[in-house]
LUMFIDREN-958661 format. One record per residue: residue in one letter; y, z, x of N, C-alpha, C, O in turn. Coordinates in steps of 0.05 Angstrom, whole numbers. Layout:
! LUMFIDREN-958661
{'A' {Y Z X} {Y Z X} {Y Z X} {Y Z X}}
...
***
This chain:
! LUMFIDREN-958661
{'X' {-24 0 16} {0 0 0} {25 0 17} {47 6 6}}
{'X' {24 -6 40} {48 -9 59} {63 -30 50} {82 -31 65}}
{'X' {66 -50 31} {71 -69 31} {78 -67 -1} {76 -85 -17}}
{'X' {87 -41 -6} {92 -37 -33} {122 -48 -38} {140 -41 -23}}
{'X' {125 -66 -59} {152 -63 -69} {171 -53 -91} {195 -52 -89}}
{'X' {153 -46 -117} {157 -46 -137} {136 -22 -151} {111 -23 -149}}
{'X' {147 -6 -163} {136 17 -175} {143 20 -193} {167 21 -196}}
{'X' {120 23 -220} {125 32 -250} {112 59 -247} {93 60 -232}}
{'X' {119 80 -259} {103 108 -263} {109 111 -288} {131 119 -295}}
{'X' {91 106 -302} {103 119 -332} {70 131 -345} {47 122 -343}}
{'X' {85 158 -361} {58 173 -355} {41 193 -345} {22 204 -356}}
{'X' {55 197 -313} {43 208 -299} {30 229 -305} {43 245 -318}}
{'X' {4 236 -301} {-15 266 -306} {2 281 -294} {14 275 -274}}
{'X' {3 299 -303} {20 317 -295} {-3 343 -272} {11 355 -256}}
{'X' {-29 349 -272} {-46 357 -257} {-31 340 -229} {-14 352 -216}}
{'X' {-35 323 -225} {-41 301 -211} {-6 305 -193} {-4 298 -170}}
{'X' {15 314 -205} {32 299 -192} {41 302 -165} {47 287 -147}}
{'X' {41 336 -169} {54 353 -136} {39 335 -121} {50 315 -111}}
{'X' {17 340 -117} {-7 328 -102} {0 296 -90} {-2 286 -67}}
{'X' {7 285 -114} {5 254 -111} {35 247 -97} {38 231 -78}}
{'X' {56 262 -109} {90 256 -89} {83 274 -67} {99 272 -49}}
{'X' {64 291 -63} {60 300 -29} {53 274 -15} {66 267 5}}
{'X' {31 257 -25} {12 242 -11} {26 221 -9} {24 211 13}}
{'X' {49 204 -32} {69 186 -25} {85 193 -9} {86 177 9}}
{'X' {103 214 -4} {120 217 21} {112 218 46} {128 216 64}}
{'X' {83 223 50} {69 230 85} {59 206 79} {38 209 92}}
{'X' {57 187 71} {38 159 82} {64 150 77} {59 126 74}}
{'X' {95 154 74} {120 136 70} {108 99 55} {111 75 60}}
{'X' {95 116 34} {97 91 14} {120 78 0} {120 56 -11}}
{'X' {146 99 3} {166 88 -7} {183 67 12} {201 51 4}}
{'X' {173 70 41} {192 59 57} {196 32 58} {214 23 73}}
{'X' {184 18 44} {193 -20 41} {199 -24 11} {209 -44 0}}
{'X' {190 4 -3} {198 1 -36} {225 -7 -42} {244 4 -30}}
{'X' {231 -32 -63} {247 -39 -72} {259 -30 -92} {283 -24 -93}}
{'X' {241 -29 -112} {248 -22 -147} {233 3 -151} {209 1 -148}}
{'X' {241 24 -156} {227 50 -176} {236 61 -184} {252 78 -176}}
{'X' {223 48 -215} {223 55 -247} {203 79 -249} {179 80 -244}}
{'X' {220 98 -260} {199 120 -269} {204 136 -294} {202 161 -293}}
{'X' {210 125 -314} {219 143 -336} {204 162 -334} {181 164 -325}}
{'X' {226 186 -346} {209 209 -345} {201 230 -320} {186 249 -320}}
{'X' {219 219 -298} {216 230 -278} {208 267 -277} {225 285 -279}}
{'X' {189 270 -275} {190 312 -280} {206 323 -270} {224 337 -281}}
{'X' {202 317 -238} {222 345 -219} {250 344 -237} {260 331 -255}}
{'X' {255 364 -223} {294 376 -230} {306 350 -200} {328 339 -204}}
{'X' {292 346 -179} {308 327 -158} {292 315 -142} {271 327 -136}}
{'X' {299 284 -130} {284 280 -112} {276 287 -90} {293 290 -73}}
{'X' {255 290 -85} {242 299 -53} {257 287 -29} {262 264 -24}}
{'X' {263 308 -17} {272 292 5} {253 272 26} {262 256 43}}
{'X' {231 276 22} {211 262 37} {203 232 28} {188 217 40}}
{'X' {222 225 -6} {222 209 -10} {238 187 16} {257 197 28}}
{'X' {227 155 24} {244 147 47} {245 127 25} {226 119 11}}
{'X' {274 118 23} {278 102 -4} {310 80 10} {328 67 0}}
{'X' {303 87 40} {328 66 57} {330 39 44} {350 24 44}}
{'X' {303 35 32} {305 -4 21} {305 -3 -6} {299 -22 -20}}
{'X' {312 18 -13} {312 13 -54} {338 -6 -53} {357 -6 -38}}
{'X' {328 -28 -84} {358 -32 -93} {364 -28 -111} {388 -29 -116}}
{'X' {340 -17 -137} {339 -8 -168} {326 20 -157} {308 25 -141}}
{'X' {342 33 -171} {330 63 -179} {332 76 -210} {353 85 -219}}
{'X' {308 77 -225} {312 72 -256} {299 108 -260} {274 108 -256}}
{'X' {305 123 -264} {298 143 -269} {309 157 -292} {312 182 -290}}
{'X' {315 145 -313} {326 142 -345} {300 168 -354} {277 169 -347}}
{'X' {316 186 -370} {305 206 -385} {284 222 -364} {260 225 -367}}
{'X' {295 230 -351} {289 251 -326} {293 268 -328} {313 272 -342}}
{'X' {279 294 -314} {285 324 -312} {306 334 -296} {313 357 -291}}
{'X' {315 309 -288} {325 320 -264} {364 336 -269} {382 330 -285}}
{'X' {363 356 -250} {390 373 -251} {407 374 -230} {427 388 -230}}
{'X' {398 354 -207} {411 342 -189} {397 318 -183} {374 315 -192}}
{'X' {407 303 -171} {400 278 -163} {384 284 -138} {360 283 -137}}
{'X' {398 289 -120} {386 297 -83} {389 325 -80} {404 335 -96}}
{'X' {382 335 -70} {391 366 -54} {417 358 -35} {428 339 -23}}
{'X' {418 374 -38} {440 376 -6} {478 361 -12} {479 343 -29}}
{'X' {494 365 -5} {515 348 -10} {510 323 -12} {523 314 -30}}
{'X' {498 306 -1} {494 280 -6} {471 260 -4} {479 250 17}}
{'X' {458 253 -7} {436 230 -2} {432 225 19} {453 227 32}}
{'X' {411 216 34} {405 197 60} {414 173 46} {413 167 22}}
{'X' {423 158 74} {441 136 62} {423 118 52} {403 115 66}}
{'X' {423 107 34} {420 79 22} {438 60 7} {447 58 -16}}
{'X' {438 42 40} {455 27 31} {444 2 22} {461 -16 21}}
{'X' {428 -2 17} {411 -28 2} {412 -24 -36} {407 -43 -51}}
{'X' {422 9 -46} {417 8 -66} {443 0 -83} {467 8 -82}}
{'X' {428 -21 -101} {450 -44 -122} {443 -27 -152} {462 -31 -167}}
{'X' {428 -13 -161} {424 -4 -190} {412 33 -197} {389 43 -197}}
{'X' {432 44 -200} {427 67 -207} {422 77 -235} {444 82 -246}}
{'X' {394 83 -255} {410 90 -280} {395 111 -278} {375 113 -263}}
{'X' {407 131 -300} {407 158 -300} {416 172 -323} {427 193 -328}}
{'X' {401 141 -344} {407 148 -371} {394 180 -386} {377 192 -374}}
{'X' {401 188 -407} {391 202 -416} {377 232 -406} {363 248 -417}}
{'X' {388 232 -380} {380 260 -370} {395 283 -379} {414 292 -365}}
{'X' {389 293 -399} {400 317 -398} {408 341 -394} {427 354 -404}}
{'X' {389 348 -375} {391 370 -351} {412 358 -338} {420 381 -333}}
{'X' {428 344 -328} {446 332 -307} {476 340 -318} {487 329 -337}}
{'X' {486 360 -301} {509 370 -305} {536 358 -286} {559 354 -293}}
{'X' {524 354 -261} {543 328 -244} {529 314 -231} {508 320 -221}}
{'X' {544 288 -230} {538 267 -219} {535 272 -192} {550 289 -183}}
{'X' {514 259 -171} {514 264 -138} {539 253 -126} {558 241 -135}}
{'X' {532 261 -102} {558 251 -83} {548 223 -72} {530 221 -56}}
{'X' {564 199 -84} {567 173 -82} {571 163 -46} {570 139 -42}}
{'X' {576 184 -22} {583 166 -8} {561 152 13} {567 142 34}}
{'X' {532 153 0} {511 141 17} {509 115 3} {494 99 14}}
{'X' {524 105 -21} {520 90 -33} {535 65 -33} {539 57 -55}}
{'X' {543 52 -16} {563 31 -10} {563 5 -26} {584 -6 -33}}
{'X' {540 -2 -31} {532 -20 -43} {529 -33 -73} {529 -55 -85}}
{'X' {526 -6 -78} {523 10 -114} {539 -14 -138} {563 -13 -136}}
{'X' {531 -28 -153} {544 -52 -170} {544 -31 -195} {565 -22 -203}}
{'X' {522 -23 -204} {511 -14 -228} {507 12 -234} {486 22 -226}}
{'X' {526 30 -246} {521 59 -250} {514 68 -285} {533 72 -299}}
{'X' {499 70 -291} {494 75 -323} {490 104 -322} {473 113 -306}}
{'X' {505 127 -342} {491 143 -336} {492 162 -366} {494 186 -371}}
{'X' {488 132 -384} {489 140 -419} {477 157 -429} {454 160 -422}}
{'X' {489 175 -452} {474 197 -454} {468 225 -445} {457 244 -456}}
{'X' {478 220 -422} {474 259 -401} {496 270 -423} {520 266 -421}}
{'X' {486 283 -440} {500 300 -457} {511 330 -436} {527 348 -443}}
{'X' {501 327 -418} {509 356 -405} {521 360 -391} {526 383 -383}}
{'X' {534 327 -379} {542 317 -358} {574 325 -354} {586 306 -364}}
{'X' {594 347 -342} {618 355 -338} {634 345 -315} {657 353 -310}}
{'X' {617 326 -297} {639 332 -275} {625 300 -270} {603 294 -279}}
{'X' {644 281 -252} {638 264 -243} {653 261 -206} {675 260 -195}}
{'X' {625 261 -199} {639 262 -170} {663 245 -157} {666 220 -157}}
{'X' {681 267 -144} {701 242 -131} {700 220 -117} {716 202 -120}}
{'X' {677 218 -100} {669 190 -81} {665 170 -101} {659 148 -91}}
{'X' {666 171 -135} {650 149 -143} {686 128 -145} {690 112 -163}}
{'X' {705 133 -124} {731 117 -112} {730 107 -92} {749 93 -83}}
{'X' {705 114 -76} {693 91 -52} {672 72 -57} {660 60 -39}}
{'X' {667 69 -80} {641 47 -92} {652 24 -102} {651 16 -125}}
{'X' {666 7 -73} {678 -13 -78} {666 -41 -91} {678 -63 -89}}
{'X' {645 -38 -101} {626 -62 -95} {626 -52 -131} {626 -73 -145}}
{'X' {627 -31 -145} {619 -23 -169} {617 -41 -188} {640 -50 -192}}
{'X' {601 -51 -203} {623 -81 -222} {623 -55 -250} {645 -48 -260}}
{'X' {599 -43 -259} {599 -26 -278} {588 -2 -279} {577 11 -261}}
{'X' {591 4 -303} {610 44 -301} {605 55 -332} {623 59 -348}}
{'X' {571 59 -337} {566 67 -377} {576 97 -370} {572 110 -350}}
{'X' {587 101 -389} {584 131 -384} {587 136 -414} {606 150 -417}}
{'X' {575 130 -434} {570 116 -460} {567 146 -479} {580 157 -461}}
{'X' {564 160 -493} {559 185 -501} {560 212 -482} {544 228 -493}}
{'X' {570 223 -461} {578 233 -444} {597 254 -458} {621 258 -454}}
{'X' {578 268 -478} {607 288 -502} {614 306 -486} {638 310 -491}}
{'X' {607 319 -470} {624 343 -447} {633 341 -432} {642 361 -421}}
{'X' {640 308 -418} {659 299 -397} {686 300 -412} {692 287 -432}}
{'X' {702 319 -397} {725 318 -411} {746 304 -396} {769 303 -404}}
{'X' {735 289 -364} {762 284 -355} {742 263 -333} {718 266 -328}}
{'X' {759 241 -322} {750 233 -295} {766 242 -272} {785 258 -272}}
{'X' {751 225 -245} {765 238 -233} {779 215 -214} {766 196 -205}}
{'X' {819 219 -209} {835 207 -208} {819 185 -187} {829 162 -189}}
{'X' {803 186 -173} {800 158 -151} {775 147 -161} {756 145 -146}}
{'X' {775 140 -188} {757 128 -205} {781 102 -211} {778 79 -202}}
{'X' {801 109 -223} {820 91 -225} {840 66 -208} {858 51 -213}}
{'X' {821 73 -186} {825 60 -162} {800 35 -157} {799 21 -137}}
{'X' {790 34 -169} {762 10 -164} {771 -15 -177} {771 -23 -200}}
{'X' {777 -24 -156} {798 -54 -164} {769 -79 -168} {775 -101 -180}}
{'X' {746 -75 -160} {726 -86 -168} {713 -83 -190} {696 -99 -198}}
{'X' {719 -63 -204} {703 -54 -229} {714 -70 -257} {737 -71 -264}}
{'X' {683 -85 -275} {689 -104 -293} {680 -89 -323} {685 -99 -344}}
{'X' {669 -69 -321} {666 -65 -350} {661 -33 -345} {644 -21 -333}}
{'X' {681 -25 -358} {671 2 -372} {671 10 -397} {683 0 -415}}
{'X' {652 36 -397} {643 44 -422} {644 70 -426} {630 86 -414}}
{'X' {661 74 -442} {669 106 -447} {666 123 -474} {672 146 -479}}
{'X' {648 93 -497} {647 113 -519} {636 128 -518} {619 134 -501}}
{'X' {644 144 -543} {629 166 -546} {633 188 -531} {622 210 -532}}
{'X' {650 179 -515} {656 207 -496} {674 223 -517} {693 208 -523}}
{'X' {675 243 -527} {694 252 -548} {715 271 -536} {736 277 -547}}
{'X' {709 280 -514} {724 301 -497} {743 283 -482} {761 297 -473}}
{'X' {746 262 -477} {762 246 -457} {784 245 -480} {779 241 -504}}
{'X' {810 248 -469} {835 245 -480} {856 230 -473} {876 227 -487}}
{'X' {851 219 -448} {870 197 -434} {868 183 -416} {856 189 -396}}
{'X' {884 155 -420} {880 133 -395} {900 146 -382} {919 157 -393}}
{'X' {896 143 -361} {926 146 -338} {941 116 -330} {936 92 -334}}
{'X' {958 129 -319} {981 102 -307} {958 84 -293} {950 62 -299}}
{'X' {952 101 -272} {921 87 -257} {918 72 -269} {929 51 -261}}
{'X' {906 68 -294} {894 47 -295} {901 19 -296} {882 5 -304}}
{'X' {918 8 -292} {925 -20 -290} {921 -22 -261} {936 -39 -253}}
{'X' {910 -14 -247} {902 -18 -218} {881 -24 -209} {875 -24 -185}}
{'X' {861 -34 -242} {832 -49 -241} {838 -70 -255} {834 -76 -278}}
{'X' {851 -82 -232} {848 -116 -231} {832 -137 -237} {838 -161 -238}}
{'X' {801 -121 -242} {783 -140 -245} {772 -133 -266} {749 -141 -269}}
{'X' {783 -115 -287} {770 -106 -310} {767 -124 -335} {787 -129 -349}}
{'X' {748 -131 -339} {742 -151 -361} {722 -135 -389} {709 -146 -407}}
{'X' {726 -107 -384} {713 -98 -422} {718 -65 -405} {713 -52 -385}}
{'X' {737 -63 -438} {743 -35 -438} {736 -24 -466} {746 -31 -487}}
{'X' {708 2 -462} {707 0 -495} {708 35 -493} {693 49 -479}}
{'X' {730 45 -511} {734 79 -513} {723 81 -538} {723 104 -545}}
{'X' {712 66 -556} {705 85 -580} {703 107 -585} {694 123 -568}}
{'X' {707 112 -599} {708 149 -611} {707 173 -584} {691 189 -575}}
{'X' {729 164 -578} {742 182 -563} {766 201 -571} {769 199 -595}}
{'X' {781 215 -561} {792 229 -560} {822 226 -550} {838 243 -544}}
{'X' {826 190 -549} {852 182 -533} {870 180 -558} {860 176 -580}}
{'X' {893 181 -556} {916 182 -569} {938 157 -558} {958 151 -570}}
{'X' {934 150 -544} {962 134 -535} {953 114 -511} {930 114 -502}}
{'X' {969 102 -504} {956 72 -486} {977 75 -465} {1001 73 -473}}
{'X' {970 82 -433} {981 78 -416} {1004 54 -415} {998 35 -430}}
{'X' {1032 52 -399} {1041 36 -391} {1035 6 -393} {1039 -15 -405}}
{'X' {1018 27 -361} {1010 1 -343} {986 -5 -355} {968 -11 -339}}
{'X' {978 -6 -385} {949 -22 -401} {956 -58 -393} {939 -76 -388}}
{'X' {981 -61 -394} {990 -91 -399} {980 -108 -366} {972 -132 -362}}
{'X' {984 -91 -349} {968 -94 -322} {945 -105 -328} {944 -126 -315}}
{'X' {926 -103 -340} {902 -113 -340} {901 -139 -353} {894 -143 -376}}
{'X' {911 -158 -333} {908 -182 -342} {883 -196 -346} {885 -210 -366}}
{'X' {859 -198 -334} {837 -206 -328} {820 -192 -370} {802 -200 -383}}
{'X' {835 -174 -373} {818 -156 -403} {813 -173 -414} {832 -190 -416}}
{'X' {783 -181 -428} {776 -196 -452} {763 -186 -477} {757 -196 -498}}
{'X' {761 -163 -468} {749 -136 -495} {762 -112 -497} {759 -99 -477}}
{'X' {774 -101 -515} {782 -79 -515} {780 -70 -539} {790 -80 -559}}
{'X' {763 -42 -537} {761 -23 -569} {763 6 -566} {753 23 -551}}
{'X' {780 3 -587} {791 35 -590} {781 49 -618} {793 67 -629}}
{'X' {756 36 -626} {753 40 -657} {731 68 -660} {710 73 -648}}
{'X' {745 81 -678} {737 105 -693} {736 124 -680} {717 132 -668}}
{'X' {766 136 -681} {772 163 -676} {756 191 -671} {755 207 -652}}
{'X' {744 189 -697} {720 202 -704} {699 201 -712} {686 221 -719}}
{'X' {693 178 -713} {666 167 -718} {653 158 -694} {662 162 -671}}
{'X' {630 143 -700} {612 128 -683} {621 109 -664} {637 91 -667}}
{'X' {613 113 -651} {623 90 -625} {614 59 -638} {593 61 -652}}
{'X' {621 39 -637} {613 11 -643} {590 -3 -627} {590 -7 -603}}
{'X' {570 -9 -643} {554 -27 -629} {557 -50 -609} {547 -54 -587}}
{'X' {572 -61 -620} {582 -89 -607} {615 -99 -613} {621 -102 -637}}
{'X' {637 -103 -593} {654 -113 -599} {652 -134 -606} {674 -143 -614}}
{'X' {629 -152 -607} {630 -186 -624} {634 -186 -651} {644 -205 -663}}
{'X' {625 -162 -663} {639 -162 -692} {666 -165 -702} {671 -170 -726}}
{'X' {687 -160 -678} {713 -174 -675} {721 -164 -714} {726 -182 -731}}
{'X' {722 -131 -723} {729 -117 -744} {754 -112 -736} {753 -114 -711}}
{'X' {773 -108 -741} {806 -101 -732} {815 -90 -755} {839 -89 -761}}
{'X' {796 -82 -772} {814 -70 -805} {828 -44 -801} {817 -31 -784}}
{'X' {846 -34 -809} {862 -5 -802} {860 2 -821} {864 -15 -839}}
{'X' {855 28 -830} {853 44 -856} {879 61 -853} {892 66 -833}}
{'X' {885 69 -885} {907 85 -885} {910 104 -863} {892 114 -849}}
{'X' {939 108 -860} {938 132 -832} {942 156 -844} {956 160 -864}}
{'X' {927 173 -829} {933 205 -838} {941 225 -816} {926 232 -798}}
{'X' {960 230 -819} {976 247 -808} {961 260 -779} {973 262 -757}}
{'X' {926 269 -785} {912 292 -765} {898 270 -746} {886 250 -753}}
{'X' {901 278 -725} {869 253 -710} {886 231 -709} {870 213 -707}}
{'X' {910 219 -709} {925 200 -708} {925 185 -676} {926 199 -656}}
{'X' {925 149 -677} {939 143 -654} {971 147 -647} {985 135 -663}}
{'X' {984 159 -630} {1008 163 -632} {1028 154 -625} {1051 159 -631}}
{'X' {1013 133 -604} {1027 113 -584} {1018 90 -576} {998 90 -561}}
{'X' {1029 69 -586} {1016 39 -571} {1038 21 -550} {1042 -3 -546}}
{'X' {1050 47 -540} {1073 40 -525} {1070 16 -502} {1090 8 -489}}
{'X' {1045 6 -499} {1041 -9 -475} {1047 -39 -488} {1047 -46 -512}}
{'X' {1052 -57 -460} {1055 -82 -472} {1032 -100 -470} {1016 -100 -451}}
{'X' {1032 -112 -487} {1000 -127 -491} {1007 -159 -484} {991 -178 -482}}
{'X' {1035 -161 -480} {1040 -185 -458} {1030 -206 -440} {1033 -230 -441}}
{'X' {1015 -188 -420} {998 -190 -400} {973 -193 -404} {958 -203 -387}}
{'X' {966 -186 -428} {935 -189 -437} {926 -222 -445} {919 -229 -468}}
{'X' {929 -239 -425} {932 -269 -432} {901 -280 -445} {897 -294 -465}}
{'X' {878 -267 -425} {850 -274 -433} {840 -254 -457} {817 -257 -466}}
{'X' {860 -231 -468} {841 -210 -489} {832 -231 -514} {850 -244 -524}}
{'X' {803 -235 -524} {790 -246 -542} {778 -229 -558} {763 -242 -574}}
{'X' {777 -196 -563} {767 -175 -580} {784 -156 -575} {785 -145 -553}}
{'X' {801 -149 -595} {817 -126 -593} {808 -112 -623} {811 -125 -644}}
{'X' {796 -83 -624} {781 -74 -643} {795 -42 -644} {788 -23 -629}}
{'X' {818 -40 -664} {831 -15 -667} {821 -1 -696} {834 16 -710}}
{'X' {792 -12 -702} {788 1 -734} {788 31 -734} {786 42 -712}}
{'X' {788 44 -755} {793 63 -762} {803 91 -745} {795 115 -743}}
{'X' {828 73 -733} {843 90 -710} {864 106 -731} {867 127 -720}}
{'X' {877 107 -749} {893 125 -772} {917 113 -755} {930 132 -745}}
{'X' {926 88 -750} {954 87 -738} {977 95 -750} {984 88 -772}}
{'X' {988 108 -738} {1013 131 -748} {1039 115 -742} {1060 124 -750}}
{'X' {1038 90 -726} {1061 78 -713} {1055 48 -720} {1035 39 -731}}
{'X' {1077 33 -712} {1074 4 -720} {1062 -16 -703} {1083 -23 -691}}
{'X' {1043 -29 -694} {1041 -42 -672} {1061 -52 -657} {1081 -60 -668}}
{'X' {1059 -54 -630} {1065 -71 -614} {1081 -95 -632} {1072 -104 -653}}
{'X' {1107 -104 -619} {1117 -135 -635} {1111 -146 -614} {1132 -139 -604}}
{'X' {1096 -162 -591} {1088 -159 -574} {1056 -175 -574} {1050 -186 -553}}
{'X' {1039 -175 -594} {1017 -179 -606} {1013 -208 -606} {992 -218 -600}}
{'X' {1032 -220 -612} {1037 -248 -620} {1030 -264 -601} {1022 -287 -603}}
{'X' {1032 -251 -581} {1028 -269 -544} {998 -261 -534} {987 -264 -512}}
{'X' {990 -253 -553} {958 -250 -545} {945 -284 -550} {931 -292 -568}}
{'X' {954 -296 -532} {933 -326 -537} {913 -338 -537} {907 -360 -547}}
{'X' {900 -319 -524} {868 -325 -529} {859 -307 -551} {836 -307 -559}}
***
């Protein structure tokens, strides 16, 4: 099995396992491994004896785990392109990003428990995307997130604790889908109109459900009520030359749109 590249574990006997991740880290079966998928991962963290220098997918979605690595940071892997880390709910913060240079793909939908997102994830220049999709106890990011001038799509519904874009953000130049659904934001940065490259953007349901899909391209506004209100759409939507889904349903707009709207041409 030296010549392993690709690992599914789904299943695992649980008799079987100490035993069996002893016997993979001392024969370094992981060391040419490319891809390992393991839903369901048991431990609380990976072994350090895992040697995982050549991963480029690491799928460990609905895991036990309550840290990612031990220690402040990872042995480097810089080969790895796909991290997800959906649905773990034991996972209270994210690891420290700086073994990860390479990193395109961060999903980490669902960690309902999840409070803190590490600061290095502002050296993951390569990032294109960023779920952080139902994440109800993240109440904030952190400021050198706003700085990833490579990053194309993020995903923030459902986060209900997040309350604001910052100025930052028009400083992701390459952002092409921004979706806050049922969040907790009130008002639209400045510099939103900065994001020229935007071709999705939803701000729908205050308090409701996050949206499936912005292709449903719904834009209906229901009466506004005073509580839970948007309060500001102070930004200019000018700049938004490529936006093709702008989805503000059931935001309770308390204010008048943008006059400004009209120059959305695509």
């Amino acid at each position: 099995m030296e010549r392993l590249r690709l690992l599914q574990a789904h299943h695992f006997p649980e008799p079987l396992l100490n035993d069996s991740i002893s016997f993979m880290g001392k024969k370094l079966l992981f060391k040419k491994l490319r891809w390992l998928c393991w839903p369901g991962f048991p431990l609380r963290s990976i072994p350090n004896n895992f040697h995982l220098e050549n991963l480029v997918v690491l799928d460990i979605q609905y895991s036990n785990l309550v840290q990612v690595w031990k220690g402040s940071k990872p042995e480097y892997l810089g080969k790895l392109k796909v991290l997800n880390l959906d649905h773990c709910l034991d996972l209270t913060k994210t690891p420290n990003f700086l073994g990860l240079p390479s990193l395109e793909i961060l999903t980490l939908e669902g960690c309902t428990s999840l409070v803190e997102v590490h600061k290095s994830i502002g050296k993951l220049n390569n990032l294109l995307i960023l779920n952080l999709k139902g994440c109800t106890n993240l109440q904030r990011l952190p400021r050198s997130i706003w700085n990833l001038k490579s990053l194309e799509s993020l995903i923030l519904s459902g986060c209900s604790k997040i309350n604001e874009l910052p100025e930052e953000l028009g400083n992701m130049e390459s952002l092409t889908e921004l979706l806050a659904d049922a969040t907790a934001i009130r008002k639209l940065p400045i510099s939103f109109g900065l994001l020229h490259n935007l071709r999705s953007f939803s701000l729908s349901g205050c308090k409701g459900s996050p949206s499936k899909s912005c292709n449903s391209f719904i834009c209906s506004v229901g009466e506004p009520r005073r509580d839970d209100a948007i309060t500001s759409l102070r930004a200019s939507f000018s700049g938004l030359l490529f936006l093709t889904c702008l989805s503000l349903r059931d935001c309770n707009l308390s204010v008048m749109l943008p006059n400004d709207l009209e120059s959305l041409s695509s």
